[in-house]
Every structure is written in C-alpha cells, then in structure tokens.
C-alpha positions as CSV (number, residue, x, y, z in Angstrom):
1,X,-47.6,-31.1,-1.4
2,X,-48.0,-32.5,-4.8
3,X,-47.5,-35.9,-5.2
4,X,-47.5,-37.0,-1.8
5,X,-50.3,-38.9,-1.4
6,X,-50.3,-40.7,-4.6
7,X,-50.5,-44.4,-5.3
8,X,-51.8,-47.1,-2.7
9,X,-51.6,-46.5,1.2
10,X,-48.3,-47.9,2.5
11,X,-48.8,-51.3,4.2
12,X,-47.1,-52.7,7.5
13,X,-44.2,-54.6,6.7
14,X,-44.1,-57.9,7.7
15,X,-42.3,-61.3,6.7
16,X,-44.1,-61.5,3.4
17,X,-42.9,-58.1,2.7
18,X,-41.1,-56.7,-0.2
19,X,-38.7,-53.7,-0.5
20,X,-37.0,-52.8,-3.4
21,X,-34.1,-50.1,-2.9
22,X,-33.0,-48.6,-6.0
23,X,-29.3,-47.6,-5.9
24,X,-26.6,-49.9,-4.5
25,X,-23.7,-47.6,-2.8
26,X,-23.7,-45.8,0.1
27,X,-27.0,-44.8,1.1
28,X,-28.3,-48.0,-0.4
29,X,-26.3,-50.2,1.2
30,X,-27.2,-49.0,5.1
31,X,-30.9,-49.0,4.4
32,X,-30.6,-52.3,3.6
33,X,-28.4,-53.0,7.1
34,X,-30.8,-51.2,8.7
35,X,-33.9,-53.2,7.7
36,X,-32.1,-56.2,8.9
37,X,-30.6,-54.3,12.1
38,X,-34.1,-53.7,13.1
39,X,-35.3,-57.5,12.7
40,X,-36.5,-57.0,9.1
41,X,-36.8,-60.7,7.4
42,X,-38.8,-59.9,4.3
43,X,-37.4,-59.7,0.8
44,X,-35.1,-57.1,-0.1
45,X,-34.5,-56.2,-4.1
46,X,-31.2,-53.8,-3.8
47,X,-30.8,-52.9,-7.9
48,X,-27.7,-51.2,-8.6
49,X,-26.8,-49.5,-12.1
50,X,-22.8,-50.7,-11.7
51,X,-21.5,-53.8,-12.3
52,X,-20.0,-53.9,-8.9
53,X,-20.6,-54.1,-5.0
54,X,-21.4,-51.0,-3.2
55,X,-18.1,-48.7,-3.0
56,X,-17.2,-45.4,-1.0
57,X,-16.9,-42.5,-3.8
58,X,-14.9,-39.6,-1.7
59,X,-11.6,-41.8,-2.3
60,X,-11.8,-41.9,-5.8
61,X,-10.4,-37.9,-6.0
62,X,-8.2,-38.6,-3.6
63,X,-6.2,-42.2,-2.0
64,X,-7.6,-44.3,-5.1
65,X,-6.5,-41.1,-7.8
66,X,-3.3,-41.2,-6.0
67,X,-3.0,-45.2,-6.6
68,X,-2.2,-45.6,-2.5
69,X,-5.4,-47.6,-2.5
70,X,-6.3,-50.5,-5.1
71,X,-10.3,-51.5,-6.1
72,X,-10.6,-53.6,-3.3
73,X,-10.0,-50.8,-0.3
74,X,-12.9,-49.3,-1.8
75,X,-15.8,-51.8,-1.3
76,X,-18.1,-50.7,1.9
77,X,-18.7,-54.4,2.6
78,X,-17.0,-57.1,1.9
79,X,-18.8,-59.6,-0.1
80,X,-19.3,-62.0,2.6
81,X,-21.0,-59.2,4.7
82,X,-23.3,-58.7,2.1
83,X,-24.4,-61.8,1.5
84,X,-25.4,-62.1,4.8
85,X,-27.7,-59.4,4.3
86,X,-29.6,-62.1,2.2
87,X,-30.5,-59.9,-0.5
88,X,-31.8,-60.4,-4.0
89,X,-28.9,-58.5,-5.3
90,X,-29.2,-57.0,-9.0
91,X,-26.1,-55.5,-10.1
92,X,-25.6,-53.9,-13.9
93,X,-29.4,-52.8,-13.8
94,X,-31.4,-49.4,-15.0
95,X,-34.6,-48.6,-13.5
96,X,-36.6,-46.9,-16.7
97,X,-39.7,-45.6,-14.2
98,X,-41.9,-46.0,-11.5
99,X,-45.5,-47.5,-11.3
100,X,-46.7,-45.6,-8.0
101,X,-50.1,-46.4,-8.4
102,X,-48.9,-50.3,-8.8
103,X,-46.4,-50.2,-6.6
104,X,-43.6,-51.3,-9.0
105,X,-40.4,-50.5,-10.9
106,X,-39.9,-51.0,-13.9
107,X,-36.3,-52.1,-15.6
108,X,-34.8,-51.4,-18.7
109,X,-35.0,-55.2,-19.7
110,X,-38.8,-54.8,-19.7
111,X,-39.5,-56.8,-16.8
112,X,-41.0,-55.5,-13.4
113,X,-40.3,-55.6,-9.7
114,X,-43.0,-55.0,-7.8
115,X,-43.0,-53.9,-4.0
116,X,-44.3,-52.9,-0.6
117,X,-41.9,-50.3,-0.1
118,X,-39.1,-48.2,-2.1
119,X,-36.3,-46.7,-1.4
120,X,-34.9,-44.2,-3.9
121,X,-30.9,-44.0,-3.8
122,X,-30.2,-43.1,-7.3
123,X,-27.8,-40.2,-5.7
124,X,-26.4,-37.6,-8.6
125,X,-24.3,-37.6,-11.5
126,X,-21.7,-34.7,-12.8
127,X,-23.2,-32.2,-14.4
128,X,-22.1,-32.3,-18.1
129,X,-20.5,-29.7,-19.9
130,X,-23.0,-28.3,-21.9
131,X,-21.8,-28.2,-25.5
132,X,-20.1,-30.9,-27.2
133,X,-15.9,-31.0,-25.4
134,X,-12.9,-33.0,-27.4
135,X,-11.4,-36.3,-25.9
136,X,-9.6,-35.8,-22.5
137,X,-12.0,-33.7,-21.1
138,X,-13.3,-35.9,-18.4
139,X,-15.9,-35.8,-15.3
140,X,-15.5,-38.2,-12.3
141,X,-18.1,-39.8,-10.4
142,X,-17.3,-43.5,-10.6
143,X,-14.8,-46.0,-10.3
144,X,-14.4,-46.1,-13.8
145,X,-14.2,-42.3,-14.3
146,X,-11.0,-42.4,-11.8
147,X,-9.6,-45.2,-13.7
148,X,-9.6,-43.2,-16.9
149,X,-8.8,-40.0,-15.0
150,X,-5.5,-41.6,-13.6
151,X,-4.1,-42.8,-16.8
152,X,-4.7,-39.2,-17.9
153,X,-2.6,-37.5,-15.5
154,X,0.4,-40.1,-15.5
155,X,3.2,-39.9,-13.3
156,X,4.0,-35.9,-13.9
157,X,4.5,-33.7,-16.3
158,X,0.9,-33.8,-17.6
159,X,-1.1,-30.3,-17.5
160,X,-4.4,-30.8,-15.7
161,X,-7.4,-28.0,-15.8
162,X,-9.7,-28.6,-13.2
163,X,-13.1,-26.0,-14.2
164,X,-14.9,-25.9,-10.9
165,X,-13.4,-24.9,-6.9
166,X,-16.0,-27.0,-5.1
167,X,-15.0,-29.9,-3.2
168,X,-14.3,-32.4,-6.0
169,X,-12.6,-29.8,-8.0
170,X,-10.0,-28.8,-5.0
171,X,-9.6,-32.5,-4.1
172,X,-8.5,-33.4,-7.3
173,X,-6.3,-30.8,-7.8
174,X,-4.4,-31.4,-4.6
175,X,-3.7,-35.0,-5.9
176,X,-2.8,-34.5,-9.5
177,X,-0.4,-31.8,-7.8
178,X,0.9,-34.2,-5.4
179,X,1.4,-36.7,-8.8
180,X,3.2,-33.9,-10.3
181,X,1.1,-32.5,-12.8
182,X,1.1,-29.2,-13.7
183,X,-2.8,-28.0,-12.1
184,X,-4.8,-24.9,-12.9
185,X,-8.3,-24.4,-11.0
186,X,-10.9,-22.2,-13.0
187,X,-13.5,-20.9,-10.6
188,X,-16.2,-18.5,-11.8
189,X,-17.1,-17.4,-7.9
190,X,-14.7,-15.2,-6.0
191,X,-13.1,-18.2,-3.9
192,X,-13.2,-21.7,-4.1
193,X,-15.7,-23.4,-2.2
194,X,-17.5,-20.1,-2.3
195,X,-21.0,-21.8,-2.8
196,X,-21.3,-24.7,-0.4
197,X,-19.0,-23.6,2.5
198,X,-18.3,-19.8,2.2
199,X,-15.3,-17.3,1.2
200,X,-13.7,-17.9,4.7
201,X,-13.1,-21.5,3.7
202,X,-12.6,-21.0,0.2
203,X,-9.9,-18.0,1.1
204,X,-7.7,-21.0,2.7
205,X,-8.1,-23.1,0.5
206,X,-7.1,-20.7,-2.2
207,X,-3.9,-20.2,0.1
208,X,-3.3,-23.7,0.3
209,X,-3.2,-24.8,-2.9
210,X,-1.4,-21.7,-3.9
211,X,1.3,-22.8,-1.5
212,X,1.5,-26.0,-3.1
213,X,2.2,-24.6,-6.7
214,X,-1.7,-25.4,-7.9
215,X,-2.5,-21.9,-10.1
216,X,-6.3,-20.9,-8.8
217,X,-8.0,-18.4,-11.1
218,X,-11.4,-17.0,-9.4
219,X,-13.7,-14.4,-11.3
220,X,-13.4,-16.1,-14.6
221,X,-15.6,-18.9,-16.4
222,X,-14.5,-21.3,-19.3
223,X,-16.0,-20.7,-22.6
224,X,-14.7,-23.8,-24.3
225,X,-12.1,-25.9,-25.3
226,X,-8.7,-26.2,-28.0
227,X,-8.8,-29.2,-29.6
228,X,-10.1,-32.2,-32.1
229,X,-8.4,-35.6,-31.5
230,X,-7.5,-34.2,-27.7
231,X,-8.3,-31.5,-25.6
232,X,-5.1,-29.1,-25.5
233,X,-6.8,-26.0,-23.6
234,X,-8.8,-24.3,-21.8
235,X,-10.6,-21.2,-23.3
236,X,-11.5,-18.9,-20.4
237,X,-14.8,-16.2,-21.0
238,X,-11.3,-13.3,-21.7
239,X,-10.6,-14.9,-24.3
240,X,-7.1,-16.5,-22.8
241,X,-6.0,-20.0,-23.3
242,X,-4.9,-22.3,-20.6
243,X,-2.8,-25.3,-22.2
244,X,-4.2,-28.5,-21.0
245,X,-3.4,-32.3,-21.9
246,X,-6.4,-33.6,-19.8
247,X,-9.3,-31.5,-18.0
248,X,-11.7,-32.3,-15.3
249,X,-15.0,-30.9,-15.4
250,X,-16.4,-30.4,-11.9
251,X,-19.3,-27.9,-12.0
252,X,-21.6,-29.6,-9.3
253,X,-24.2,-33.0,-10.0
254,X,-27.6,-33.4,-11.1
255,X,-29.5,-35.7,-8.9
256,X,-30.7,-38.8,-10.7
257,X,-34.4,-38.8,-11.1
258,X,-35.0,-39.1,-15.1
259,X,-36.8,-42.7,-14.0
260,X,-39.4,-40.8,-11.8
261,X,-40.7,-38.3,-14.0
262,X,-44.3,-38.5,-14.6
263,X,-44.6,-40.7,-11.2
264,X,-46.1,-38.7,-9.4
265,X,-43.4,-38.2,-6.9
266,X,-43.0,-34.4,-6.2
267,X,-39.6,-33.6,-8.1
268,X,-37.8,-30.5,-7.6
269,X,-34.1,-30.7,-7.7
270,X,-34.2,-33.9,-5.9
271,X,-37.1,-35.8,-4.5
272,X,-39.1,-33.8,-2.5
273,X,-39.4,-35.4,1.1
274,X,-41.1,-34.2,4.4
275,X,-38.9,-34.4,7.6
276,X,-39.2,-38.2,7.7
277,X,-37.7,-38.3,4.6
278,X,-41.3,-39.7,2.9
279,X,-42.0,-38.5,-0.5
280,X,-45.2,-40.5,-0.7
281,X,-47.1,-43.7,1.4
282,X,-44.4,-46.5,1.5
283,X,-41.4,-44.6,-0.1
284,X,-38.6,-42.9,1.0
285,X,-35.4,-40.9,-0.9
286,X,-32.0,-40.6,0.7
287,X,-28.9,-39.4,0.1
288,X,-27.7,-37.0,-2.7
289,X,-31.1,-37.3,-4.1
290,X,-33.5,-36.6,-1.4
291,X,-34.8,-32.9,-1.1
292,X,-36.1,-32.3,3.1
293,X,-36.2,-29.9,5.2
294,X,-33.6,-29.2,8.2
295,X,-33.4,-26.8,10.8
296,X,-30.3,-25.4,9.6
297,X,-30.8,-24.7,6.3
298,X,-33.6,-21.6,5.4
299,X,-35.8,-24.1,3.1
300,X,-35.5,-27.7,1.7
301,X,-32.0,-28.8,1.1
302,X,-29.9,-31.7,-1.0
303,X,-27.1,-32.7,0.4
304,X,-23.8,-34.4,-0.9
305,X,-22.2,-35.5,1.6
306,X,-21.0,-38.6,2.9
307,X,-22.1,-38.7,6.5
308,X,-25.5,-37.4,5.4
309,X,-26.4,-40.3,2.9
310,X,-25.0,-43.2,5.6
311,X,-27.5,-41.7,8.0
312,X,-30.2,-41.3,6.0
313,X,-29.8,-45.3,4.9
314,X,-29.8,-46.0,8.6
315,X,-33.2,-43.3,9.1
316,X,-35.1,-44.9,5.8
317,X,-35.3,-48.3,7.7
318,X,-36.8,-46.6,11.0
319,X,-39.4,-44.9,9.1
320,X,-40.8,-48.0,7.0
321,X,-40.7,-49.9,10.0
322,X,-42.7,-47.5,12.3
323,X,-46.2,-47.6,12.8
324,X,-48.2,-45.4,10.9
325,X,-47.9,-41.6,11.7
326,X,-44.8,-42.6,14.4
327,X,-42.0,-42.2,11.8
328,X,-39.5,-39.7,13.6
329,X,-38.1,-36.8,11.7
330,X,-34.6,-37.3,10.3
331,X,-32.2,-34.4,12.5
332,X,-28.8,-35.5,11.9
333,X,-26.6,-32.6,12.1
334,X,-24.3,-32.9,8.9
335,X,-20.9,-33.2,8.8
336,X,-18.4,-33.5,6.1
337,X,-14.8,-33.4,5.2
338,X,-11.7,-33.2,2.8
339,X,-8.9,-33.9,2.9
340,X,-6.7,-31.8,0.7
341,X,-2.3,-31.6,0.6
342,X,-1.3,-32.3,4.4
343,X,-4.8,-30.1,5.2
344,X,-7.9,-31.3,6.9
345,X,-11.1,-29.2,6.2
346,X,-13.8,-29.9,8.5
347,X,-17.7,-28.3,8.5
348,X,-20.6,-29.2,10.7
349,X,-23.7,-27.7,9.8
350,X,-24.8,-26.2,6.9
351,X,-22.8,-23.4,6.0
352,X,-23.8,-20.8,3.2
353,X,-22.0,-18.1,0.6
354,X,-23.9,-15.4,2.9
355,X,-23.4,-16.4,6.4
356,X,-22.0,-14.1,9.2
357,X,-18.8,-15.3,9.5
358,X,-16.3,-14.9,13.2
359,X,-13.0,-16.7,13.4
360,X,-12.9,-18.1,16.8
361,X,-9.5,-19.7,16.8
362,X,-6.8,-19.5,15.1
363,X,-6.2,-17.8,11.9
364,X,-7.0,-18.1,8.4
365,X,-3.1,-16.8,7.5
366,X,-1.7,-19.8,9.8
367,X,-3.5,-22.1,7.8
368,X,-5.4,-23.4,11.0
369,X,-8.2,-21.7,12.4
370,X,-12.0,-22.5,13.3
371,X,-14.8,-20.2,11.7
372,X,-18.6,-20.0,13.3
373,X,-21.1,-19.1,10.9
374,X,-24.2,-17.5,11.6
375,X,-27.4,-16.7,10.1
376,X,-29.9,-14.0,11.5
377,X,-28.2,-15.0,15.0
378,X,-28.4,-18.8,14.9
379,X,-25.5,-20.7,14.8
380,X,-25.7,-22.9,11.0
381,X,-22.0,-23.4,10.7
382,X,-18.6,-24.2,12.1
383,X,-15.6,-24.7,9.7
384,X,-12.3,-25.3,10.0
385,X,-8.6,-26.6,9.1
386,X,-6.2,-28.6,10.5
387,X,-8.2,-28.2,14.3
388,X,-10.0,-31.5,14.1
389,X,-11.0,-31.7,17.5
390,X,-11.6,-28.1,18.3
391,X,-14.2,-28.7,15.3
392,X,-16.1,-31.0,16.6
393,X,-16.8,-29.7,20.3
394,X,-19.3,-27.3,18.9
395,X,-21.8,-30.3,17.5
396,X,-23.6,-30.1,20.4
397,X,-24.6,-26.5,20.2
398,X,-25.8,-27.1,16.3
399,X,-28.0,-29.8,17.8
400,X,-29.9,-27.9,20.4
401,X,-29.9,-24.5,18.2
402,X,-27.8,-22.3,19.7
403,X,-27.1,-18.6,18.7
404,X,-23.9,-17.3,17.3
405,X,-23.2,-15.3,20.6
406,X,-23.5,-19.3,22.3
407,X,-20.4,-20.1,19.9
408,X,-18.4,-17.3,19.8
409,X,-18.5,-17.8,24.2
410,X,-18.1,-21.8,23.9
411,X,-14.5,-20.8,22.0
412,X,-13.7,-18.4,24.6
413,X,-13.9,-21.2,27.0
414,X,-12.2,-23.7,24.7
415,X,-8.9,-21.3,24.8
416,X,-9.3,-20.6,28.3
417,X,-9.7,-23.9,30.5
C-alpha cells in the first residue's frame, strides 16, 4: 500500500518516549487514557485546534441546541481528570504538515514537535456549500457553531431549512421543532437517512418527523439561496422557494487531512489504515478520519460515529504499545444512536442503502420495530426504534458473523420465550 512504509521504523516506547496526538476531543482524548491505562509514562503532546477541553459533539444538535444542557455538561473530562493525565496540553493550535521521514509535526506558529509516535485525530468538518451562501446559512460542527445556530432559531416562530436527511440534519430538525420553529428537511435521496442506514430507517424517520409537524421533502436538491444581508429561502433544483430566516447546511463532512498531503501517508477519503489501524511505522488514525477495513463493511470504511472513535482511542494505545508485528486488529462492532422527538433510533453494524432488509419485530407503521439487514446472506445490520433492548441482543451474532437466516431465527426466539 502506498505510503505505508515511509519514514523511520517505529521504535519501542519507553519512558523517554514521545507521542504527539493531533486532535483533542473524543478519539483524542481516550488514546491518551489509554496510554496511561496501560502504564505509559513518557511524554504526551495532545494539540488541539479549539480553544477548549475535549467536548462530546452529538449533544450539540440536540440537549445543548435545546439549551437543557449548558457548556460545562459537555466536557468529556473534567479538568482535574485531565490534568492527571499529565499531558503537555496545547490547546488553540494548527498542525500545517507532517515530517514523516523526521518524525515531526509541524505548527502553524513555525515551530516543530517532534515524536516517536502519532496519532492522527483530526476527525471531519461539514462539508461546505459549494458556492458562495448569504448570512444565516450556517453549518454545525462545533461548540461555537451551536452557539450561533441557537440564537438563530430563537424561541419560535423562526423558519429553519435543514438541506440534508442524514443524522445531523434529522437531529436538528427534531429540536428546532421541539423550540417551535417552523422546520423543512430538503433531502435529495428518496428517504432520510437513505445513505448511511437505509430506506427502512429513513421511512420512519420520515413518519416521525412528519407526525411532529417537520415538512420532509425527498427527491429534490437545493440549487441556491434568496437573499443579500440574510438568507430568506431556499431555492430547490424546481425552481420553488422555501422561505427561510436561518438554514443549516448538513450535506455530510470531509475528513480533516489538508495537513498530511504530500506526507506520505496513503490518503483516500480519510487516512488509509490496515486492520490495526496503522497507516505507517509508529502512527496510527482514528476516529472520523481513519479509513480500515471491517468485516462488515464490503471494502475500507470511515466511520462517524461516536462509539467508533472512543474505541478506536482506546485500540491506538494497544497498538503503539505492542511489540512489533503483535498489534491486534481493531473488530469493534459499531454502534450508534439518535435520539430524535420522544424516538430512540438504534443501529449495530454497518448498515447500507442496498441491504436486504426483514422486519423482525414490530412494525415500521407503530413507530417501533427492529430491522435485520443483510448483505449476500451475512448479517451487516440491525436497526431499530424505540426497542432498545431488543436491539442490542443481536450484537453477539454481528460479532461471530452470523447469516441473515441466524437473525431472522434469533427474533423468532426473542418473541417466543
């Protein structure tokens, strides 16, 4: 694989050791714990771009939006905790590049850190829109986006266009609705979620947020926007106008690895990684921004979710630490959630637009149902609302690879004994 074996062989780590992680927030934050965890008592360099402590993002669309949660419900540690990481903690810093062959990183201030081992956390950023948008039309990835977002939407009355169904989109939605403003989703795919969890899901979501007054328009893409000193609509690819005081664009992220072209890091949507989650001697991506391969996916995969960058922290730190060549493969099954109105969506796996799709309990019309998704006869999937539990009893079978036919008999039993 291109790339991989460039720079210096990666030395053992010892007490004289130094690892520099670039991105302090979620992912970030655990590889640090878990260098520490595992008796780790060399210097770590944790450089993060925000002026702030590492933070949890998913409640930024939704109990920080809402303002049920202040600033200060949001940190992942408190600062107490992390100093006892003892860290060299950089905060308010941009990594321009990285020196593979001199094992270093260099800052936009100039100066240099230099290192035995990386760790690349840089996660993603929104995808922008890609023309030039009026005032008020906003994306949200940070605290500070939800901050601005928020005084946007007021208290009610305000008109909010959210352009995008994913999971951000729909999450935000359900809150500005809850506020009281007046919410229209644009989607260009059939359903909502259509892309990362499949029309199943995306058909109840539709129904749920159609049941809460939210207007969902699927089939149609946005061509621009009305508006100079404000945005005051949405114009959709017909040619009609949606009236919007303040619009969220939410049309998927980027992964953040400007700073490593020309590394010599294998780049491709992400940072290309082997099962380990290596992408060369001594350095390791996680997160949003690592690219690996999975069992349940049908090639290399980038994932966004939660769960998935807090265990790949956790794996990073095993697989600097092990000996040469005894790294284990990272096979964390993933699991994510939202939680949308009075609904909770559930998936394990990795579920696909394309996926061979048998309700096993429930129903999509009650609003609570679970879904197994297959793929050639393999169980990827399982998806779900408001059946938490239910959910969650078919992890097993996604670990050992089980077939659809396993699942669809597992439920059986499930509504039987």
């Amino acid at each position: 694989m291109a790339g991989r074996g460039e720079g210096a062989a990666a030395p053992e780590l010892d007490a004289s050791s130094t690892v520099v992680v670039v991105g302090a927030s979620l992912s970030g934050l655990w590889a640090c714990e878990g260098l520490r965890t595992a008796g780790f008592r060399g210097r770590i360099v944790l450089l993060g771009e925000e002026h702030r402590l590492p933070y949890d993002r998913p409640p930024l669309s939704k109990q920080y939006l809402s303002g049920r949660w202040d600033a200060g419900r949001l940190l992942l540690r408190s600062p107490d905790r992390v100093g006892s990481l003892a860290l060299d903690l950089r905060l308010g810093v941009r990594v321009a590049a990285l020196d593979l062959a001199r094992r270093a990183v260099a800052l936009e201030d100039a100066t240099a850190v230099a290192f035995d081992a990386l760790v690349v956390a840089t996660g993603a950023r929104p995808r922008p829109w890609p023309a030039t948008a009026p005032p008020g039309v906003l994306t949200l990835r940070t605290l500070d986006d939800a901050d601005v977002l928020r005084s946007e939407i007021g208290d009610g009355g305000r008109r909010l266009v959210v352009v995008g169904g994913g999971f951000l989109g729909m999450e935000v939605a359900a809150t500005a609705r809850a506020l009281g403003a007046e919410v229209a989703v644009v989607e260009p795919l059939a359903t909502p979620l259509g892309r990362v969890a499949g029309p199943v899901l995306g058909e109840a979501v539709r129904s749920l947020h159609e049941a809460h007054g939210v207007s969902v328009r699927t089939g149609v893409g946005v061509s621009g926007f009305v508006g100079s000193a404000h945005v005051e609509g949405v114009v959709l690819d017909g040619g009609e106008t949606l009236p919007a005081d303040v619009v969220l664009v939410a049309i998927g992220v980027e992964p953040a690895t400007e700073w490593l072209e020309g590394s010599g890091l294998s780049l491709d949507h992400g940072v290309v990684c082997d099962a380990t989650l290596t992408a060369a001697p001594g350095v390791v991506a996680v997160g949003d921004v690592a690219r690996f391969p999975h069992a349940l996916a049908r090639g290399p995969v980038r994932l966004e979710h939660w769960t998935n960058a807090a265990e790949h922290g956790a794996h990073a730190a095993r697989t600097l630490l092990a000996a040469p060549g005894d790294a284990p493969a990272y096979e964390g099954v993933p699991y994510f959630w939202s939680d949308q109105f009075d609904a909770k969506l559930q998936a394990i796996g990795i579920p696909g637009p394309d996926d061979d799709v048998v309700v096993v309990d429930g129903s999509i019309a009650s609003g609570r149902f679970v879904a197994c998704h297959g793929r050639e006869g393999s169980l990827v999937a399982v998806t779900g609302v408001g059946m938490p539990r239910r959910i969650v009893s078919y992890r097993a079978l996604l670990e050992r690879a089980s077939s659809l036919e396993d699942a669809v008999a597992l439920a059986e039993s499930l509504r039987t004994g």
